[in-house]
C-alpha positions as CSV (number, residue, x, y, z in Angstrom):
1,X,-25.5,92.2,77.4
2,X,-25.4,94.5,80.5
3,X,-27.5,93.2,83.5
4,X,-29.1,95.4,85.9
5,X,-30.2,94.4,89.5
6,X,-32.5,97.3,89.9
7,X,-34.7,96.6,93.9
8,X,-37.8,99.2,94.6
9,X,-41.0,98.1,96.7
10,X,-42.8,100.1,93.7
11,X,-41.2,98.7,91.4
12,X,-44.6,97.9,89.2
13,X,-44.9,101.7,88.8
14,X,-41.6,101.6,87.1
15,X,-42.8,99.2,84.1
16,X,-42.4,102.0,81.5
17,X,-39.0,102.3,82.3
18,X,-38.0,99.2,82.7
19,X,-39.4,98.3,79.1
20,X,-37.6,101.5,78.2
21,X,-33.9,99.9,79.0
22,X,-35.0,96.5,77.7
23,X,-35.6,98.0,74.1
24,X,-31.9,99.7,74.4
25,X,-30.7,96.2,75.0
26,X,-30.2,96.0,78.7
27,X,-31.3,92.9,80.5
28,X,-33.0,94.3,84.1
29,X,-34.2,91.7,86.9
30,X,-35.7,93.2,90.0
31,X,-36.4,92.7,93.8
32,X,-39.5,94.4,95.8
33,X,-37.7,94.6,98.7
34,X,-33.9,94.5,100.7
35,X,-33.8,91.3,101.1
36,X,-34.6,89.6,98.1
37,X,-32.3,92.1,96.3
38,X,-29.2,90.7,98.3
39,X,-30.7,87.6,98.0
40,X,-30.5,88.0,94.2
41,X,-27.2,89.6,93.9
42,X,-25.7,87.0,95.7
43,X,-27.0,84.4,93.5
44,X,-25.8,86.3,90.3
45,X,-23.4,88.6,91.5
46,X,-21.1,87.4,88.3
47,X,-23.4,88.2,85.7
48,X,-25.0,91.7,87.2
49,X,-23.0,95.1,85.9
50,X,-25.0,97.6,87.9
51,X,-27.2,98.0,90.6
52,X,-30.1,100.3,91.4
53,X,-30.9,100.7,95.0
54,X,-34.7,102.3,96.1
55,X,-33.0,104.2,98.8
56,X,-36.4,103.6,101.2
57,X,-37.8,100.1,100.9
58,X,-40.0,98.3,103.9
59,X,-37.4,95.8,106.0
60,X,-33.8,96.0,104.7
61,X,-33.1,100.2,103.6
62,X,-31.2,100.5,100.7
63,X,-28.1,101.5,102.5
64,X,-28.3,98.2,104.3
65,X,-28.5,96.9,101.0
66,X,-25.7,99.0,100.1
67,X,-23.2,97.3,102.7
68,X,-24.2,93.9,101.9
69,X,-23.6,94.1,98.2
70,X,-20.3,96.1,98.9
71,X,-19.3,93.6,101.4
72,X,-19.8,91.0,98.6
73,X,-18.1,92.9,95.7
74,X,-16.9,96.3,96.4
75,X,-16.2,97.1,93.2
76,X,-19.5,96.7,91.6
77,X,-21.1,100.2,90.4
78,X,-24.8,101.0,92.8
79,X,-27.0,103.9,92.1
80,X,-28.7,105.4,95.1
81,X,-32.5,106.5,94.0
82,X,-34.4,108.0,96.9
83,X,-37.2,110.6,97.4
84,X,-34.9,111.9,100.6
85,X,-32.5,114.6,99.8
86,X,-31.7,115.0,103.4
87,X,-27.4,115.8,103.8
88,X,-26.6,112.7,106.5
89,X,-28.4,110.2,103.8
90,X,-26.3,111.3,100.6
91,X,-23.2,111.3,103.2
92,X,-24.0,107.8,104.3
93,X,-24.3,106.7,100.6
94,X,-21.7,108.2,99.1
95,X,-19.2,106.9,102.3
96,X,-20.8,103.4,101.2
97,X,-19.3,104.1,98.4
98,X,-22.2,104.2,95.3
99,X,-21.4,105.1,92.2
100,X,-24.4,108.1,91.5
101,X,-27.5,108.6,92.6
102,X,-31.0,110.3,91.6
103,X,-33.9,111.8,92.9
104,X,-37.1,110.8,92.5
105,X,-38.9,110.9,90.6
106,X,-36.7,110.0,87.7
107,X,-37.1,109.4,83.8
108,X,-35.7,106.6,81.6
109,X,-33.3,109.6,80.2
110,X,-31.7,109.9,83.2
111,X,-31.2,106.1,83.5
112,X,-29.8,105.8,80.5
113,X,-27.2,109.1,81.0
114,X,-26.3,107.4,84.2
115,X,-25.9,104.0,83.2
116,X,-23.6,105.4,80.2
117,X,-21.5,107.4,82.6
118,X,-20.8,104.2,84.4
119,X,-20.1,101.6,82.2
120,X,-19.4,103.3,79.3
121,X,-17.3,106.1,80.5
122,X,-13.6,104.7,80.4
123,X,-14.3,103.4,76.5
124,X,-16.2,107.5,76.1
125,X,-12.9,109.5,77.4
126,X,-10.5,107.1,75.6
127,X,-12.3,107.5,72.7
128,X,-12.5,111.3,73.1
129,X,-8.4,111.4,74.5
130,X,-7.5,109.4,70.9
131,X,-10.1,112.3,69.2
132,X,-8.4,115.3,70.6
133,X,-4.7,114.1,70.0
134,X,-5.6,113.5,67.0
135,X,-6.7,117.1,66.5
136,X,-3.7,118.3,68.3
137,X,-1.2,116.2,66.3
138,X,-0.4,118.5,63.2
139,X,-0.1,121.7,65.8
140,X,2.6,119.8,67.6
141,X,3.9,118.6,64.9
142,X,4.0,122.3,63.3
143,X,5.7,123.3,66.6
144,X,8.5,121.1,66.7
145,X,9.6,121.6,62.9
146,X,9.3,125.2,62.8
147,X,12.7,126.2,64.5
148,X,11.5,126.6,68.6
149,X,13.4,128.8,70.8
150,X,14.4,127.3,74.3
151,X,11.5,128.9,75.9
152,X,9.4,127.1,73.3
153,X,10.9,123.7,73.3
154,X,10.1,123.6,76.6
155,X,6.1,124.0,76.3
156,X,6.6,121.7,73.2
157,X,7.7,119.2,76.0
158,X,5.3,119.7,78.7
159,X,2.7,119.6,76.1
160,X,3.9,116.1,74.9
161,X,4.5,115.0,78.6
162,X,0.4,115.7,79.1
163,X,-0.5,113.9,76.2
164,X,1.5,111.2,77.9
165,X,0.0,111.4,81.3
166,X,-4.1,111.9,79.4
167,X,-3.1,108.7,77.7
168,X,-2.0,106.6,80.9
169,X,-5.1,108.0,82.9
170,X,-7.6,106.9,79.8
171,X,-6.1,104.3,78.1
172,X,-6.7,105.8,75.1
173,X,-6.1,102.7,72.6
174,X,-4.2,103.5,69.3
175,X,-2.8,106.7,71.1
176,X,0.3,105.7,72.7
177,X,2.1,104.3,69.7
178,X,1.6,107.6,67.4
179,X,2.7,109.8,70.6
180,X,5.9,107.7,71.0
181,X,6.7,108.3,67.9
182,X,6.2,111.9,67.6
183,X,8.2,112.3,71.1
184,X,11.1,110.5,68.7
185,X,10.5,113.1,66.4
186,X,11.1,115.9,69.0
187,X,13.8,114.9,70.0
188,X,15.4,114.4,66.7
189,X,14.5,118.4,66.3
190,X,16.0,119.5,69.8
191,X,19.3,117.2,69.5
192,X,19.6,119.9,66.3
193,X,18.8,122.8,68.1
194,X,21.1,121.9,71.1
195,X,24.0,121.0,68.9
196,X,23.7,124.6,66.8
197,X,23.4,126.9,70.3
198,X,25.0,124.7,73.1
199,X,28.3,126.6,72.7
200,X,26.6,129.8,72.5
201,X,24.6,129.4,75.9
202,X,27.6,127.7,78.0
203,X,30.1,131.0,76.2
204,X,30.6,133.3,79.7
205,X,31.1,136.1,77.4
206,X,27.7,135.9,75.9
207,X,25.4,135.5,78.6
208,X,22.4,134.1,76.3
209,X,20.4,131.1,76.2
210,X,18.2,129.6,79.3
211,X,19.1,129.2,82.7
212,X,21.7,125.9,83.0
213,X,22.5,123.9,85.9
214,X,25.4,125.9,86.9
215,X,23.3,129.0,87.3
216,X,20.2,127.6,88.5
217,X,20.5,128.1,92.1
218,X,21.3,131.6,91.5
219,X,18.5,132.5,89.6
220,X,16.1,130.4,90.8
221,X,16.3,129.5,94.5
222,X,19.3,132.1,96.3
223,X,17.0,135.2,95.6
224,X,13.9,133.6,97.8
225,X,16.2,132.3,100.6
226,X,16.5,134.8,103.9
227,X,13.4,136.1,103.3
228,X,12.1,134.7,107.4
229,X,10.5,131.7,105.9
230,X,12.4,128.6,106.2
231,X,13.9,127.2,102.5
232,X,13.5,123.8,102.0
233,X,15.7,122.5,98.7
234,X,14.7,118.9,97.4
235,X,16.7,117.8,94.5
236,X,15.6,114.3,93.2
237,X,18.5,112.6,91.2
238,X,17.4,112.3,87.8
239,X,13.9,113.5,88.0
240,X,12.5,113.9,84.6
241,X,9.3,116.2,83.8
242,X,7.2,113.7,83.5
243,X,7.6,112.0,86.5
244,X,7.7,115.1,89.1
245,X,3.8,115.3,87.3
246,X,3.3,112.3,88.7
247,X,3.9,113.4,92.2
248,X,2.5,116.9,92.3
249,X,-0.8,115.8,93.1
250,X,0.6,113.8,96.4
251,X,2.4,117.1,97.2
252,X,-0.3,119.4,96.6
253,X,-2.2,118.1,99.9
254,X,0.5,120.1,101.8
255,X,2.4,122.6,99.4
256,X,0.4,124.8,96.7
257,X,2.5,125.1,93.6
258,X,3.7,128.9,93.4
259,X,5.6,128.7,90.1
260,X,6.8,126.1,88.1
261,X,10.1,126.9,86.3
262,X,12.8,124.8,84.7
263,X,16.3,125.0,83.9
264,X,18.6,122.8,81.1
265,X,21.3,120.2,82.4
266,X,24.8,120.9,81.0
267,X,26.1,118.6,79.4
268,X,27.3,115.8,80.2
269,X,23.7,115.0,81.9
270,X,25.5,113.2,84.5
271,X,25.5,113.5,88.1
272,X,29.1,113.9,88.5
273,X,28.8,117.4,86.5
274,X,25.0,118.8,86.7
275,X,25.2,118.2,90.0
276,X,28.6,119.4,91.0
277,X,27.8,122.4,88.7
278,X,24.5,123.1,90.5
279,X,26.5,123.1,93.9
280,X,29.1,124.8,93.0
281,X,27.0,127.4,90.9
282,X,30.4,127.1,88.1
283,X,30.8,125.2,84.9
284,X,33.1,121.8,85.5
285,X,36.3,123.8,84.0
286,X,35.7,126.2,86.7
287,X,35.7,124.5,89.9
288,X,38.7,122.4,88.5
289,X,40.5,125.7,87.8
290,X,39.3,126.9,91.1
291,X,39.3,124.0,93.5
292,X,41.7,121.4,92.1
293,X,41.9,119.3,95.0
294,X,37.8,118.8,94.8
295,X,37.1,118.2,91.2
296,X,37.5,114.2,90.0
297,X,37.4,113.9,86.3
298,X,35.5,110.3,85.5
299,X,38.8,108.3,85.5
300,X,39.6,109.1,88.8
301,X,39.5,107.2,91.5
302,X,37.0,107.9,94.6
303,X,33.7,109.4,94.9
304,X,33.0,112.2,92.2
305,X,30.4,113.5,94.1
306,X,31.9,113.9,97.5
307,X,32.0,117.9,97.9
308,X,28.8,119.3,97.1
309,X,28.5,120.8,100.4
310,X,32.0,122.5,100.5
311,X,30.8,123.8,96.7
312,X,27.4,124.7,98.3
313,X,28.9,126.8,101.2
314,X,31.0,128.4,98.6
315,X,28.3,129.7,97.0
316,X,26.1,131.1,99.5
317,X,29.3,132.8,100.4
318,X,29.3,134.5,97.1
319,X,25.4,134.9,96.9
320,X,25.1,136.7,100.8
321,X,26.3,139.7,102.1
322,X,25.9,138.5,105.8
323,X,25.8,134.9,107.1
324,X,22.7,132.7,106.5
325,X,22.2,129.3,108.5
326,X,22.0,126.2,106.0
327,X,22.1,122.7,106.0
328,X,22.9,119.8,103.5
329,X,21.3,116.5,103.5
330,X,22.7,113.6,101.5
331,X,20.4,110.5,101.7
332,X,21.7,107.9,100.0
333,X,20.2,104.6,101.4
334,X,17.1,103.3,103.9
335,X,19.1,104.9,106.9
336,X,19.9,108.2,105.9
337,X,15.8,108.1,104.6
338,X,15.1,107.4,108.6
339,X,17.6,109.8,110.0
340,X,15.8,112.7,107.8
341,X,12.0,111.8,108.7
342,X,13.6,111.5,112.6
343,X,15.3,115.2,112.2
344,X,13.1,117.0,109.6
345,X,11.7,119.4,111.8
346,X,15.6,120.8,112.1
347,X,14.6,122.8,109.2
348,X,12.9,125.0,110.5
349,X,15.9,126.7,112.2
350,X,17.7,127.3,109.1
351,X,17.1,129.8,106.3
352,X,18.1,127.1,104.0
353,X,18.7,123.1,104.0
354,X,19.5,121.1,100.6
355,X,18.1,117.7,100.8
356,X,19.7,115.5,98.0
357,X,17.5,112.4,97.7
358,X,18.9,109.7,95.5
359,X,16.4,107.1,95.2
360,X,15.4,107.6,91.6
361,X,19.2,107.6,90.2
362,X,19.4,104.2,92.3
363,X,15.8,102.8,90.7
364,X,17.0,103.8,86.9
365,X,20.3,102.0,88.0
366,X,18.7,98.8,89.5
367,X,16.7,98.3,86.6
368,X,19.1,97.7,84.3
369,X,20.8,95.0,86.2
370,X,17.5,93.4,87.9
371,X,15.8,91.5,85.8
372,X,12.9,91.7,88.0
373,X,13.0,95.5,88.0
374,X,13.1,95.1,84.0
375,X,9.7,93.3,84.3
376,X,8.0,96.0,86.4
377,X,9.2,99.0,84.8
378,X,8.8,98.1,80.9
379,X,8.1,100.9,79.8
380,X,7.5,104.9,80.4
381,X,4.1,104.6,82.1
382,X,5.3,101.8,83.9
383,X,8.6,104.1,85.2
384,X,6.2,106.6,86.0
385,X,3.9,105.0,88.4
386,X,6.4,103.1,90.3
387,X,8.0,106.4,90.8
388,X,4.9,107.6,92.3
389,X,4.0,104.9,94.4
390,X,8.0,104.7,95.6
391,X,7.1,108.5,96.9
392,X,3.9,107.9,98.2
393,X,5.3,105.2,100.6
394,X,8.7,106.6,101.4
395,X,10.6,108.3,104.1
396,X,10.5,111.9,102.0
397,X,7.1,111.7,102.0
398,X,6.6,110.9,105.2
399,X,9.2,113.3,106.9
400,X,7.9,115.8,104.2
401,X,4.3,115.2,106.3
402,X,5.5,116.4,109.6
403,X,5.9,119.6,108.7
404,X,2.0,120.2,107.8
405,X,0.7,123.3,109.6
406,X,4.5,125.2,109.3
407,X,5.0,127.7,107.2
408,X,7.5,126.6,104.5
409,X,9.0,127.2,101.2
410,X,9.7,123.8,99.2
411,X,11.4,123.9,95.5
412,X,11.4,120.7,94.1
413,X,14.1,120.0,91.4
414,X,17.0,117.7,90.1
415,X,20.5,117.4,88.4
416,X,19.1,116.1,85.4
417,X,16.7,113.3,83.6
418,X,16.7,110.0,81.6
419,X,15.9,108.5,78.5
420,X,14.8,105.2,78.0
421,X,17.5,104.0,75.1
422,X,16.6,102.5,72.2
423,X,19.0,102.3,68.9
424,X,22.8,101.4,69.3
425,X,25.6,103.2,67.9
426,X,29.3,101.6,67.5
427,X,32.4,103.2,69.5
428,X,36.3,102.5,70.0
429,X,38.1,103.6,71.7
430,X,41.5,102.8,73.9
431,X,41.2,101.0,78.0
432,X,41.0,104.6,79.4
433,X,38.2,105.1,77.2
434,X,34.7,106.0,80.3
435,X,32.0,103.1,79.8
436,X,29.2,105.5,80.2
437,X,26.2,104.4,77.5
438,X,25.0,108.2,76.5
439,X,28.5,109.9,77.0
440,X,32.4,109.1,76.5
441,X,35.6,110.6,77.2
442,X,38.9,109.5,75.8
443,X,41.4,109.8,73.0
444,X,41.3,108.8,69.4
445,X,37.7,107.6,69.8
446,X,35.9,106.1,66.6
447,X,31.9,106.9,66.2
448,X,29.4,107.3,63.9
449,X,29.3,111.1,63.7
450,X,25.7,111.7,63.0
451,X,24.8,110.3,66.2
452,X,26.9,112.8,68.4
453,X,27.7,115.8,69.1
454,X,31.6,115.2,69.2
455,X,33.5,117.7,71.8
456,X,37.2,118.4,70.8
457,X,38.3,121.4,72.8
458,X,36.6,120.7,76.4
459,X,37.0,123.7,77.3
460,X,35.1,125.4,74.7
461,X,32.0,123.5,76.6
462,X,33.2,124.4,80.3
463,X,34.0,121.2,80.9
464,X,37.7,119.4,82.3
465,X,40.5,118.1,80.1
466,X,41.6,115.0,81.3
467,X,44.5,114.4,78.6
468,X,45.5,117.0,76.1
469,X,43.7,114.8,73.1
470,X,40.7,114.3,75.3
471,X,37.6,114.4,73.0
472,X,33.9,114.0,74.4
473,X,30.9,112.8,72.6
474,X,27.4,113.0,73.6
475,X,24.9,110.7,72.2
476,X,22.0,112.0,70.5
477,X,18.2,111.0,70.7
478,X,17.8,107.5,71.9
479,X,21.1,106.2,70.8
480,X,23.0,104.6,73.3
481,X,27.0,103.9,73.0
482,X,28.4,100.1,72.3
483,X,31.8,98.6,71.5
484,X,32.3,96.1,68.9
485,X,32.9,93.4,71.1
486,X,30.0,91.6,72.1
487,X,28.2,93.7,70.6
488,X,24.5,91.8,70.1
489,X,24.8,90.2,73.8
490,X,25.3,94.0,75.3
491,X,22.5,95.5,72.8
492,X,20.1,93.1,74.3
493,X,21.3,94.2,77.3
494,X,20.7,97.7,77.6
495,X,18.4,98.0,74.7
496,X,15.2,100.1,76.8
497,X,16.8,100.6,80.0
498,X,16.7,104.2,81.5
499,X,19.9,106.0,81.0
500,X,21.6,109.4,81.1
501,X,24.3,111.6,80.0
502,X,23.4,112.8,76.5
503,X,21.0,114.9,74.8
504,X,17.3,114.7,75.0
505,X,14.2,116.4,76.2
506,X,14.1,114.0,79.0
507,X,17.5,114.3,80.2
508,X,17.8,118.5,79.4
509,X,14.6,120.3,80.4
510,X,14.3,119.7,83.9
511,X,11.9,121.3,86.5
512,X,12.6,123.7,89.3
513,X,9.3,123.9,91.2
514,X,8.5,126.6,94.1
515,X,5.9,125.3,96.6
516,X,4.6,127.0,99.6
517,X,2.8,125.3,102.8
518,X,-1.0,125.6,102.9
């Protein structure tokens, strides 16, 4: 039974209502004045769910009340009732941090509404989340069936990514499970789609299909750079959809959202060639053909990542008619993350900077080999909120701060996304075979072809050819790719971990996101 503390020094006029609550099953007790209420809460603070506070009572005031209660348990709800609608007194309340107040005088409906918006309002909008999704189920389900176009699949997607994000902010019981499963259904849907147009979009001949990684800069960021406003370009390794949602809101104190595009990861969704292909505004094939002595194909020894500024300057080269000032920022660890919040303000005397931030490609990393990490991020709701609170506390966000008051122009984007993995599929292949779990490349490799999309000319896909049998598969859905040996101890292993490299929604459709100061 819900117990109300409810203190007013007339509380014997308020009989009716207090009879009123007791027949809708509440148990009230009640204090004439300040002091007795804190006496009272103090001695049942446990067992009392709300209080109600007469805003004006002889001796202790109600906001004196207020901060003793609070000081006692700040997270129980109080409801402010006073005759005074004065500004400073609903300021002071409020600051003390009540839950709702009323005006008197007041009638046992507006008790009730109030005390239902209280306590009963996380259980009322989960209830009403599971209700709508419910409704909305078959139209998604319609959608993703009925032979989407790019454009399409990629509301299909952000529709499904809000459903996940309404669930995790209502804890809509019963929800989560059925959503999961129909995101496993998308998916399913756009590995087909991808498989029967990928050659088409990647074909230079045909110039169809969305905007991919090796294009993106071009169409998306190069034609709003030079304009007298300082570019700012934040790429965020393996940023998925759903968790730049996650830290709009933090980044909406200082930039409003402008437009909010996307663009699709070639394949492999791998650093090494989103990335490079980004940079270099070319397919892999291309900046092998054209700058041999940059490209590293995955076998290769070194860094494969280790010229995106020599393929950035190439680019702008193409892209400009006359010299623009730019910058590229690589921040890989905790000292590159101080050196940027210490220089940020550099920015400003450039028409563009690239900042490469890598903390979210190291976080999907770490957690598959820290157990720990395992623990905290056991799921997708989980990987989304530590992404959020990693932002919140960390040298981007802070260096990002400094530049409050400037006028600035911010896209947000990444190389490409993950997929937490979930079903193994067999693989052999020879010692030069790559070990990535969502993509291989090697010869005379053995797989379960219903679970790839197997590559047999490279080139055909714009990518490298390391050996003149080199085949490359990409694994569908949530497959991930294991060898026969040791083959239940590794499945444990890797089984749910965040990884990258094939085909999914997650990995694919990722954001480009102009933002402009406030």
């Amino acid at each position: 039974m819900t117990k109300i503390l409810w203190a007013d020094d007339e509380i014997d006029l308020l009989k009716p209502h207090l009879m009123f609550l007791q027949n809708k099953g509440y148990d009230v007790v009640t204090a004439t004045n300040g002091h007795d209420a804190v006496e009272i809460y103090n001695e049942q603070a446990s067992d009392i769910d709300v209080v109600f506070l007469d805003e004006s009572m002889p001796g202790l005031t109600g906001l004196e009340v207020l901060l003793k209660i609070k000081a006692k348990n700040r997270n129980v709800p109080v409801v402010m009732i006073t005759k005074n609608e004065a500004e400073h007194v609903m300021e002071d309340a409020i600051g003390g941090q009540i839950s709702d107040y009323l005006i008197k005088p007041v009638n046992p409906n507006q008790i009730l509404l109030t005390l239902k918006k209280i306590l009963d309002n996380k259980r009322l909008i989960s209830e009403k989340t599971a209700q709508n999704y419910q409704q909305e189920f078959r139209g998604i389900f319609m959608e993703i069936t009925g032979g989407l176009n790019q454009t399409e699949w990629v509301e299909a997607y952000k529709k499904i990514v809000n459903w996940e994000m309404r669930v995790d902010a209502n804890e809509a019981t019963g929800v989560g499970e059925i959503l999961a499963q129909q995101k496993e259904q998308a998916n399913t849907e756009f590995s087909k789609f991808v498989v029967k147009n990928y050659f088409d979009w990647v074909d230079k001949t045909k110039e169809v299909g969305p905007i991919m990684s090796h294009s993106m800069m071009r169409k998306h960021i190069l034609p709003h750079v030079g304009s007298g406003t300082p570019t700012i370009m934040l790429l965020l390794d393996n940023l998925r959809y759903d968790q730049w949602k996650t830290i709009e809101p933090i980044l909406n104190e200082l930039f409003r959202t402008e437009e909010e595009g996307y663009f699709f990861s070639i394949l492999p969704t791998a650093t090494q060639y989103s990335r490079n292909a980004i940079f270099a505004g070319m397919m892999p094939a291309d900046i092998e053909k054209n700058f041999p002595d940059k490209w590293k194909n995955d076998t290769d020894e070194g860094g494969k990542n280790m010229s995106e500024d020599f393929f950035l300057g190439k680019q702008i080269e193409r892209a400009f008619r006359k010299p623009i000032k730019w910058d590229y920022i690589k921040v890989t660890n905790v000292n590159h993350g101080k050196d940027l919040n210490d220089n940020i303000l550099n920015c400003l005397n450039n028409d563009l900077t690239v900042i490469v931030y890598n903390f979210i490609d190291m976080l999907s990393h770490a957690r598959t080999e820290m157990e720990v990490l395992k623990e905290l991020v056991g799921d997708e709701r989980a990987y989304r909120s530590l992404t959020r609170s990693w932002f919140l506390h960390s040298p981007l966000w802070t260096a990002l701060r400094k530049l409050e008051g400037r006028d600035v122009q911010l896209f947000v984007t990444t190389d490409h996304g993950t997929i937490r993995v979930q079903t193994p599929s067999k693989v052999v292949g020879d010692r030069e075979t790559t070990t990535n779990l969502r993509y291989k490349v090697g010869r005379n490799l053995q797989y379960e072809a219903r679970d790839v999309l197997a590559i047999k000319d490279p080139l055909k896909a714009g990518l490298p050819r390391p050996n003149i049998s080199s085949t490359f598969i990409f694994a569908k859905e949530d497959y991930f790719f294991l060898y026969p040996n040791n083959y239940n101890h590794y499945n444990n292993y890797y089984k749910n971990t965040f990884q990258h490299g094939g085909i999914s929604l997650e990995e694919m459709i990722c954001p480009v996101v102009r933002m402009r100061s406030k």
